[in-house]
C-alpha positions as CSV (number, residue, x, y, z in Angstrom):
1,X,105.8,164.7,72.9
2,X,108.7,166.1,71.0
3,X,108.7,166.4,67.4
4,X,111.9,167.1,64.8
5,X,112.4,170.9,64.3
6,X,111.4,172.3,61.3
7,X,113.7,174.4,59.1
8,X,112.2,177.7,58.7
9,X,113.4,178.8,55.0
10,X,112.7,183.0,53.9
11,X,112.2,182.4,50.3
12,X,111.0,180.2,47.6
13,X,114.3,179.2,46.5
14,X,115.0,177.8,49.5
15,X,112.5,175.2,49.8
16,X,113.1,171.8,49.3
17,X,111.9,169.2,46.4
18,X,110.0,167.3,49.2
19,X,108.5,170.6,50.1
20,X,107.9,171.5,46.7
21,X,105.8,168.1,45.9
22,X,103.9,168.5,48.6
23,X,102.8,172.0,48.1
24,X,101.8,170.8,44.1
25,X,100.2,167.7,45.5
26,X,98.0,169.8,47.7
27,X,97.4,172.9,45.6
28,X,96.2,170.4,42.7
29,X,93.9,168.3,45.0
30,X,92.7,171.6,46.0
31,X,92.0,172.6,42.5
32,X,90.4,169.4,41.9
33,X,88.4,169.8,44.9
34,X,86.8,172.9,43.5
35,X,86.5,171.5,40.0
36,X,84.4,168.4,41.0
37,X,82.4,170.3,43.9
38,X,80.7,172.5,41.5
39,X,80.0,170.7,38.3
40,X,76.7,169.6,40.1
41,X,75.4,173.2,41.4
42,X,75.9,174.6,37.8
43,X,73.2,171.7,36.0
44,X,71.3,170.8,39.2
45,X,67.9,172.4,37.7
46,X,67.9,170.8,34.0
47,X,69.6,168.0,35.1
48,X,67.2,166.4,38.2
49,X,64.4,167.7,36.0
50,X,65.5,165.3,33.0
51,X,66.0,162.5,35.9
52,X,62.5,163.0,36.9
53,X,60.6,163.0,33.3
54,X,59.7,167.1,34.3
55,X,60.3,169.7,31.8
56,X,60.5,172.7,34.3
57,X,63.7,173.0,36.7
58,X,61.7,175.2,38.6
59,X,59.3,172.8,39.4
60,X,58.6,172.8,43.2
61,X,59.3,168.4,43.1
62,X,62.7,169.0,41.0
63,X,63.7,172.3,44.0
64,X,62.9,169.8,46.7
65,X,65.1,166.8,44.9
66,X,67.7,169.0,44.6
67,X,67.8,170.0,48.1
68,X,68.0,166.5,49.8
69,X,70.7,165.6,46.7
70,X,73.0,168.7,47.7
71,X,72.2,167.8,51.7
72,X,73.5,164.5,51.0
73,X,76.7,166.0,49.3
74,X,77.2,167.9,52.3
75,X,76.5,165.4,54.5
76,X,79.3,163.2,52.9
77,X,81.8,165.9,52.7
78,X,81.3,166.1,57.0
79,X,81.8,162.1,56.8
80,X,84.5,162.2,54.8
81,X,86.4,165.0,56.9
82,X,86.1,162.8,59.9
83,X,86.5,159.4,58.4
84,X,89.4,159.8,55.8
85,X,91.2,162.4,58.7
86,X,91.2,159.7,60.5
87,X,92.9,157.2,57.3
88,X,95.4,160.2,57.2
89,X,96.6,160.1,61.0
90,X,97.2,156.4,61.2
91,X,98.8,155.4,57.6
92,X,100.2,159.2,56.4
93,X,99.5,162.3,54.5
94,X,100.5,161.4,50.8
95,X,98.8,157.9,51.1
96,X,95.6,158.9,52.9
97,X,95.9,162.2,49.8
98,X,95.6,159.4,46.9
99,X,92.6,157.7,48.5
100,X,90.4,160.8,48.7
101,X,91.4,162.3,44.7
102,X,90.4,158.7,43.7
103,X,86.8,158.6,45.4
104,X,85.9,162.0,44.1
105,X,87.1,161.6,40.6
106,X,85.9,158.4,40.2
107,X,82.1,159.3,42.0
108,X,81.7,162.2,40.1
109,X,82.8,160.0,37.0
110,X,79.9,157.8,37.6
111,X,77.2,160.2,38.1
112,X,77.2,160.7,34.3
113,X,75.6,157.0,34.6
114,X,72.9,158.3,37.0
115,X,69.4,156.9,35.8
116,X,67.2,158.7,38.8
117,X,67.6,161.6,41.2
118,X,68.1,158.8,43.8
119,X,71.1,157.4,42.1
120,X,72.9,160.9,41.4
121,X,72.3,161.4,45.3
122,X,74.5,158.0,46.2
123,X,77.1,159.4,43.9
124,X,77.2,162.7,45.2
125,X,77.4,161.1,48.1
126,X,80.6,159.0,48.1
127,X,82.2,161.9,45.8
128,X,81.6,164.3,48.9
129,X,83.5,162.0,51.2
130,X,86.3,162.1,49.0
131,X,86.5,165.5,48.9
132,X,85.8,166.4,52.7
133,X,88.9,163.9,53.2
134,X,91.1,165.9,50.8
135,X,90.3,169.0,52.9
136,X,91.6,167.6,55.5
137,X,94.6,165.5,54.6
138,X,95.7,168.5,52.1
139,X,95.7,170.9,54.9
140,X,97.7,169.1,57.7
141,X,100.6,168.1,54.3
142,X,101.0,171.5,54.4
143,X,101.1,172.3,57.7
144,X,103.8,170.2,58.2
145,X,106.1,171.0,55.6
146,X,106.0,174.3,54.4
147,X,107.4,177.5,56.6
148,X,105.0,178.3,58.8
149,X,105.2,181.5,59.1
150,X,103.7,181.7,55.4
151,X,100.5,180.0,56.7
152,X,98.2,183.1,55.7
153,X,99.5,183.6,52.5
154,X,99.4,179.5,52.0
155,X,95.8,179.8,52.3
156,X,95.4,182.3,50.4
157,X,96.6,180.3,47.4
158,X,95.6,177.0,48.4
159,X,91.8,178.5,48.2
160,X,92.8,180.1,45.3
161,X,93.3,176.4,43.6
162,X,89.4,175.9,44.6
163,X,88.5,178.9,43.0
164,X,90.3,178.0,40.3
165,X,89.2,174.6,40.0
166,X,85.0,176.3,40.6
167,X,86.2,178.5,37.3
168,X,87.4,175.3,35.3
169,X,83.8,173.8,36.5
170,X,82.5,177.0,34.8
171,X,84.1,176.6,31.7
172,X,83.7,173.0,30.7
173,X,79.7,173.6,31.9
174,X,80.0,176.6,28.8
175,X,81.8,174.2,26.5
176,X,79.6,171.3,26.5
177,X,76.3,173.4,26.8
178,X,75.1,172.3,23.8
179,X,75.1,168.8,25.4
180,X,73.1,166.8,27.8
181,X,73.7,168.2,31.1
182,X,75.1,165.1,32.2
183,X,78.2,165.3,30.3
184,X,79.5,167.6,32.3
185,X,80.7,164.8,35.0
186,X,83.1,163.1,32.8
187,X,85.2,166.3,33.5
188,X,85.5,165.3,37.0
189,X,87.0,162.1,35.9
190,X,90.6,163.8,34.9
191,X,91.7,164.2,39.3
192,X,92.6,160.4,38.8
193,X,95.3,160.6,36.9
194,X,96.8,163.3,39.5
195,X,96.9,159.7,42.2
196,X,99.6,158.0,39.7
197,X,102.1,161.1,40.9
198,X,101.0,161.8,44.1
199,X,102.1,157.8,44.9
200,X,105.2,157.8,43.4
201,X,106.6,161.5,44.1
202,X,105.0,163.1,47.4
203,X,106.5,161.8,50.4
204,X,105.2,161.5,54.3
205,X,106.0,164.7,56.6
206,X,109.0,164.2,58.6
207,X,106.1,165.5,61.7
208,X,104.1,162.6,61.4
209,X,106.8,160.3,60.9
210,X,108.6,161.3,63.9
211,X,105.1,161.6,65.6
212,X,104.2,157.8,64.5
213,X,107.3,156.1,65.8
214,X,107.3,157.6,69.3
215,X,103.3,157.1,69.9
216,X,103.7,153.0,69.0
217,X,101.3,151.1,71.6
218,X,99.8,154.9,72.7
219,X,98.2,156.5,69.7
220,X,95.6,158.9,70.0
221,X,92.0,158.0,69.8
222,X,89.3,159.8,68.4
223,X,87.6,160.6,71.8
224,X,90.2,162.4,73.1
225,X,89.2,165.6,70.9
226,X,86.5,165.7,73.2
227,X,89.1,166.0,76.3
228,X,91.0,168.3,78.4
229,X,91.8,171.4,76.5
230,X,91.2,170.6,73.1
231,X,88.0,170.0,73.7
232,X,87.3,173.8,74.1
233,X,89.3,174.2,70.5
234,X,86.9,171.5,69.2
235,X,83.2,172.9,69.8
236,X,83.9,176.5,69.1
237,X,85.4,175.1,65.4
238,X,82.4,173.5,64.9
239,X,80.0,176.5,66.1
240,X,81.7,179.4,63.9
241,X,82.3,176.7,60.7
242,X,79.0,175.3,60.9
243,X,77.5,178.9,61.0
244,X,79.5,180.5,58.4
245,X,79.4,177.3,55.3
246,X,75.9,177.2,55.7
247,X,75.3,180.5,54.4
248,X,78.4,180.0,51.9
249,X,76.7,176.8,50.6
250,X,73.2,178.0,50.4
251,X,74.5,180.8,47.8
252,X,76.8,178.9,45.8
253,X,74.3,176.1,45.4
254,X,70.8,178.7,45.3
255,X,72.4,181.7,43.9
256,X,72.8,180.0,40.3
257,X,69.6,179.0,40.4
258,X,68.4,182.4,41.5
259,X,70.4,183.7,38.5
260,X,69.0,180.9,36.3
261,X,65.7,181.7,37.1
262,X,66.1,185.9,36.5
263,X,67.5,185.4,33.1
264,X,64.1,183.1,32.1
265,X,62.3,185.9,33.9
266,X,64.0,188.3,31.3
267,X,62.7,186.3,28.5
268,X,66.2,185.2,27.5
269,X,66.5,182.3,25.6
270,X,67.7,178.8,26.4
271,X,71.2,178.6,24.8
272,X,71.6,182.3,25.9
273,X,70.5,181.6,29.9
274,X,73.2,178.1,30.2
275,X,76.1,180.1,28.9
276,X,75.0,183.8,30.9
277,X,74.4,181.5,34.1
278,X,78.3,179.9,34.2
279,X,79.6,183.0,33.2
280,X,78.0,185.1,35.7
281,X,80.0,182.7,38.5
282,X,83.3,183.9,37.2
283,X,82.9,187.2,38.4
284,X,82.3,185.5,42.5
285,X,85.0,183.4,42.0
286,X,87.6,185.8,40.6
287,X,86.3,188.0,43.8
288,X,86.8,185.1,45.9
289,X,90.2,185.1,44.6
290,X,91.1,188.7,45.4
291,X,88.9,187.9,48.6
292,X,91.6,184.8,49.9
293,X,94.4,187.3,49.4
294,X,92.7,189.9,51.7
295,X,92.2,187.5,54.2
296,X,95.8,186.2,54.5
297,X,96.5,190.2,54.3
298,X,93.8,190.5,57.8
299,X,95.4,187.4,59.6
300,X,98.8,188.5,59.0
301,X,97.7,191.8,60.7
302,X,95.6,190.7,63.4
303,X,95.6,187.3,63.7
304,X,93.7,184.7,62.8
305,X,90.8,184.3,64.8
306,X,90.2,188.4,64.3
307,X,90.9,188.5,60.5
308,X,87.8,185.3,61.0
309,X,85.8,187.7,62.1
310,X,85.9,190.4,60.4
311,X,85.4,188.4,57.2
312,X,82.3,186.9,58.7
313,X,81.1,190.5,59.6
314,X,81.9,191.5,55.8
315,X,80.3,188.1,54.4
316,X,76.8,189.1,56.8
317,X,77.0,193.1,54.9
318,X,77.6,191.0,51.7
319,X,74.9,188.4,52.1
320,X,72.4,191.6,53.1
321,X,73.4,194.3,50.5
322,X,72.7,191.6,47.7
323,X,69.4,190.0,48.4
324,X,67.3,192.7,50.7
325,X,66.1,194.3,47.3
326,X,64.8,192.9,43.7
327,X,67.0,193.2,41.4
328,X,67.3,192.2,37.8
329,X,70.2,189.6,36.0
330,X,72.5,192.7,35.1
331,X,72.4,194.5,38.2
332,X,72.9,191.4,40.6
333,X,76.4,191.2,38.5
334,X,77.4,194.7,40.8
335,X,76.6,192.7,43.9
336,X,77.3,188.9,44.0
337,X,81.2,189.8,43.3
338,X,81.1,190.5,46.8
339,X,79.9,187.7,48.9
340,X,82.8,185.6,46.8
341,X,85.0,188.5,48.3
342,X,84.8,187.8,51.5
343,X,84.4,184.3,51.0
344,X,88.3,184.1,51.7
345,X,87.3,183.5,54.9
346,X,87.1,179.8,54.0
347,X,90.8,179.5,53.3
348,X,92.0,180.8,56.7
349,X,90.9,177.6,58.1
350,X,93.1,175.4,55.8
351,X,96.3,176.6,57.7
352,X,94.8,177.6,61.4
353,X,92.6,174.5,62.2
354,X,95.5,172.0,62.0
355,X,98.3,173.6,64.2
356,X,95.6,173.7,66.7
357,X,95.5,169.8,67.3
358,X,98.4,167.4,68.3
359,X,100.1,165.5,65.1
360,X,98.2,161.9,65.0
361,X,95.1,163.7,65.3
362,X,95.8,166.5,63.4
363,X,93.8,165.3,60.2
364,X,91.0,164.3,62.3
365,X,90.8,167.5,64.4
366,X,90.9,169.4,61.6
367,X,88.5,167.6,59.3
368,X,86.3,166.9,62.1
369,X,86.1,170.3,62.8
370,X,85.7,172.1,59.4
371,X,83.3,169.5,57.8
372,X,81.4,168.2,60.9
373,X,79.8,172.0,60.0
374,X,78.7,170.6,56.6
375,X,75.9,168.6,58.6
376,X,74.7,171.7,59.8
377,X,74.6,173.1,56.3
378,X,72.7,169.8,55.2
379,X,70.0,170.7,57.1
380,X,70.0,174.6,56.2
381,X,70.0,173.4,52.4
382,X,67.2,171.4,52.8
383,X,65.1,174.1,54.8
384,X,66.2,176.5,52.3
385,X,65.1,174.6,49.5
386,X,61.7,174.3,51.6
387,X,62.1,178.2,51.9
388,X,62.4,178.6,48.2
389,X,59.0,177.0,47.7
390,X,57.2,179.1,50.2
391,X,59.3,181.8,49.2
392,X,61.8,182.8,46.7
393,X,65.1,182.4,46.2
394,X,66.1,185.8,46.8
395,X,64.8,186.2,50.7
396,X,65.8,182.5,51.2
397,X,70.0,183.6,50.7
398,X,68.7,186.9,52.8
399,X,68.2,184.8,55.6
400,X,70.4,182.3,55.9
401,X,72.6,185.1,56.2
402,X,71.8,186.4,59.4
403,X,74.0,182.8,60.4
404,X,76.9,185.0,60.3
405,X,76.0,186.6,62.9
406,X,76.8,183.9,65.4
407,X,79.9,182.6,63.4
408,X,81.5,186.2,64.0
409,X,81.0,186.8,67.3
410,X,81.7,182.7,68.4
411,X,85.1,183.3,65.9
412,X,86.5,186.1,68.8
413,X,86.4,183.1,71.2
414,X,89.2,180.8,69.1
415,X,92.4,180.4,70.6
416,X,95.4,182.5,69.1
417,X,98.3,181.5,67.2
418,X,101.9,182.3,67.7
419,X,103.9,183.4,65.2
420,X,105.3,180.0,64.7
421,X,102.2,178.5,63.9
422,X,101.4,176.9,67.0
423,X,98.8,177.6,69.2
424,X,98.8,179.3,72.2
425,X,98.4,177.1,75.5
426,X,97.8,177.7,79.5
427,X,101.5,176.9,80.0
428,X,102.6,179.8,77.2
């Protein structure tokens, strides 16, 4: 099927307002993304504790309660990859875009109302599918309007807008420490407004337009990504994502309250551990920033399935040089900047995964792909928050790990992209 040619462009200026709009639209849902994500992991302990009338976070009930509530997130997020990918294939980008801001701004909104650890799970729930779905519609806007032959350096800032978004998270959790941890959500309520301009200003890629009116009576279904070629393209996505988030989400969502639970050990007090546990989360996130940039610096060398794996290989020495040994608050703060390092990994999927699928299931493909891997890391949160009881927090995140190990070596497998963005094929 033959789609409208793309004009390449060689600089900013050159870009159009559509272009422009889109690239804002996504970056900001991005940013959003991030911000709402992590307001959760940075007042899980207090917060499920006060839920469950139990005065310690650490309690082994409020660990285990946290688990299944962060499973289901994850959970959702996979759902929402696949279901609202699919909303973004058969009515378009920009509309499919609105739809996902609104169910995570709105979820997140509501779980300030949360009156049990069940409650806050149904939340977290719905938010997560709103923000899997953004993933993917996000991704495949971009991928069909901006040059791409920028597509490493695309991720690399669209990742950077998470990151950005994770520090925001971080900074209204210092603000409003000296409230119930609760209040915190209402943050997440702001992404909303973001819908009222997407609506009116973001248009629908040309690609999918052209795509849409030539596949009338003969769309795509769902099945067909298990098919032909591109099932191949499917399961190895799903093997080295699901291999490398795990790990990811285990730390982001353990390591605070690893961190949490060193400062108590140092006999720090309470207003002194909520602000030192945010604060110590800007350091992996402005790494992860530098870390996106590297990335996009490894792909545009090597490629994108190479520069994969040699970030996975860097994330596995990371994960390893960080947790094998006890170590106190303060010295942790030399190490943890590192895992967010090589966390860029993450944004090298934004651009690769949807060039890899044909336009009306591009979304789906993509979002299938990326977040079906999130189920996976449901189930490793809740055996790590099983781990954590039997163990500690520490030689739980050494473990989980060792997952990179498989997500590296699966990543050399993934088919290559030409320079235009498109992958290669048998016939090439």
């Amino acid at each position: 099927m033959q789609v409208a040619a793309r004009t390449e462009v060689s600089s900013l200026r050159e870009l159009t307002p559509a272009q422009w709009k889109s690239g804002i639209a996504a970056w900001l849902g991005w940013l959003f993304d991030g911000l709402d994500m992590h307001l959760y992991g940075l007042i899980a302990g207090p917060f499920v504790a006060s839920l469950m009338l139990i005065s310690d976070s650490n309690d082994p009930q409020v660990k285990e309660k946290m688990g299944w509530i962060q499973a289901a997130f994850l959970v959702g997020w996979a759902l929402g990859g696949g279901f609202f990918g699919r909303i973004g294939d058969l009515i378009g980008r920009s509309r499919a875009l609105c739809l996902t801001i609104l169910a995570y701004a709105c979820f997140t909104g509501f779980s300030f109302f949360a009156a049990s650890w069940q409650q806050l799970l149904v939340f977290r729930f719905i938010a997560a599918l709103g923000i899997g779905g953004e993933w993917a519609v996000g991704s495949s806007l971009l991928s069909e309007t901006w040059p791409r032959k920028w597509a490493p350096w695309i991720a690399a800032v669209l990742q950077t807008g998470v990151n950005i978004g994770v520090l925001l998270a971080c900074g209204a959790s210092d603000l409003l420490h000296n409230y119930p941890p609760k209040y915190v959500f209402l943050v997440g309520l702001v992404p909303a407004l973001l819908v009222l301009w997407i609506r009116r200003a973001v248009p629908e890629p040309e690609e999918w337009h052209v795509a849409k009116r030539a596949s009338v009576g003969n769309a795509p279904r769902v099945r067909e990504l298990f098919r032909g070629g591109v099932r191949r393209t499917t399961l190895l996505t799903i093997v080295v994502c699901a291999c490398s988030l795990t790990p990811w989400w285990a730390f982001m969502f353990w390591n605070n309250q690893n961190m949490r639970s060193l400062a108590e050990q140092a006999g720090w007090t309470s207003d002194v551990v909520k602000s030192a546990v945010p604060r110590q989360f800007f350091l992996v996130i402005f790494a992860s920033c530098i870390g996106n940039f590297f990335a996009g610096w490894l792909a545009k060398q090597f490629g994108f399935r190479r520069a994969i794996a040699l970030m996975c290989l860097g994330f596995l020495a990371a994960m390893t040089a960080t947790f094998y040994a006890e170590r106190d608050f303060v010295s942790m703060l030399w190490y943890i900047p590192w895992v967010g390092f090589f966390s860029g990994v993450f944004g090298l999927f934004t651009m690769y995964l949807p060039p890899l699928f044909p336009v009306l299931l591009r979304t789906t493909g993509a979002g299938f792909s990326y977040n079906i891997g999130r189920l996976v890391a449901a189930a490793g949160t809740i055996f790590s928050a099983q781990l954590s009881i039997w163990l500690d927090f520490r030689h739980t995140l050494l473990y989980v790990g060792f997952l990179f190990i498989p997500a590296m070596i699966v990543a050399w497998f993934l088919p290559d992209l030409r320079a235009d963005g498109h992958a290669k094929t048998s016939a090439d």
